[in-house]
C-alpha positions as CSV (number, residue, x, y, z in Angstrom):
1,X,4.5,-3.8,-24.0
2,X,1.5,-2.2,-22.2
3,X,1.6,-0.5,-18.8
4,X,-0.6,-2.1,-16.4
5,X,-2.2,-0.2,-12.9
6,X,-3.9,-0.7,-9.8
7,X,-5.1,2.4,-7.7
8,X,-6.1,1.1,-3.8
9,X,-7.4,3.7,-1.7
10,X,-8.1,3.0,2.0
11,X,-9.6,5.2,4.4
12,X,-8.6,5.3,7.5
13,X,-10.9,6.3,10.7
14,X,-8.8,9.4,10.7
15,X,-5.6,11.3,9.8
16,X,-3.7,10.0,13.1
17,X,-4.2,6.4,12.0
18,X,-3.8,7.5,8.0
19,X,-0.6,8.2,9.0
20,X,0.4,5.2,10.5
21,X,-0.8,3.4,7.6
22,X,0.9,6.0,5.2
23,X,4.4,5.0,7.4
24,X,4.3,1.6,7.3
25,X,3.5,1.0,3.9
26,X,5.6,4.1,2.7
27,X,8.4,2.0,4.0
28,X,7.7,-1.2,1.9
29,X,7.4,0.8,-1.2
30,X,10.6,2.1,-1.0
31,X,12.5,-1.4,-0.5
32,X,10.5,-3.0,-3.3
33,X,12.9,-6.0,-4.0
34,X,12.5,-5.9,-8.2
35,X,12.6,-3.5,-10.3
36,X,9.3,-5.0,-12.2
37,X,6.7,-2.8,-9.8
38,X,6.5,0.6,-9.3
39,X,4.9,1.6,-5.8
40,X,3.9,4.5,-4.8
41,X,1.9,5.8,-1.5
42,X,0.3,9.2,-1.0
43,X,-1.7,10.4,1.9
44,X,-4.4,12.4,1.3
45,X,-6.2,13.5,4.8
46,X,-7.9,10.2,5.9
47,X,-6.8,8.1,2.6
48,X,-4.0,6.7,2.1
49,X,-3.3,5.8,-1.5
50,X,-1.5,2.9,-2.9
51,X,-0.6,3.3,-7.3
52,X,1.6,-0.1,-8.6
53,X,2.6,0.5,-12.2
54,X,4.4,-2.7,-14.0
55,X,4.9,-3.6,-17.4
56,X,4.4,-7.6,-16.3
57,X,0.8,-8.4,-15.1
58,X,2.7,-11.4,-12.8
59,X,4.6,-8.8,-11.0
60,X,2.0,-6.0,-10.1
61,X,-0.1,-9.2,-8.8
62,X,2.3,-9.8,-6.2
63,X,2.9,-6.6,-5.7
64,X,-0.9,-6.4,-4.6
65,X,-0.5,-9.7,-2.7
66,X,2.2,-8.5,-0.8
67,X,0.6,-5.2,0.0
68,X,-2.7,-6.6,0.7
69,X,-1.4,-8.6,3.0
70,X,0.7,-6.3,5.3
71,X,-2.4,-4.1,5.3
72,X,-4.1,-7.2,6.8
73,X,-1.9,-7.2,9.8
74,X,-2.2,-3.5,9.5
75,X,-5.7,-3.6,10.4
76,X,-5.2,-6.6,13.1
77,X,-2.4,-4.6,14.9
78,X,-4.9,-1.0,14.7
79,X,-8.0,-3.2,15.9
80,X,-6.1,-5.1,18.9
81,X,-4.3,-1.5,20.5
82,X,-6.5,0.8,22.0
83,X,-6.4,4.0,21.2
């Protein structure tokens, strides 16, 4: 069965706000609720970098849903505080 992967890298403004993207998405990789996806999140200066490894096509798509959307409301909460 083949390995599938998705690399997402997102650049942050800067390191501060990196980090609070590295944070809260470090803590959604690491309570992953199936064993199907593997997620992990590096930060890397002003990127923070998302790799999801699964042998099911099905399961690293909602991996990336479910990612892609808490980096939505991510970006709404970093937009709506000033600095």
């Amino acid at each position: 069965m083949p390995m599938y992967e998705a690399i997402v890298t997102i650049k942050a403004s800067d390191e501060r706000e990196a980090r609070s993207i590295y944070e809260a998405l470090a803590v959604e990789a690491r309570s992953q609720p199936s064993s199907l996806v593997r997620v992990e999140v590096r930060l890397e200066g002003s990127l923070v970098v998302l790799t999801f490894l699964s042998k099911k096509r099905s399961s690293l798509r909602a991996a990336l849903n479910s990612f892609f959307r808490l980096l939505a409301t991510l970006e709404n909460a970093l937009t709506s505080t000033p600095p």
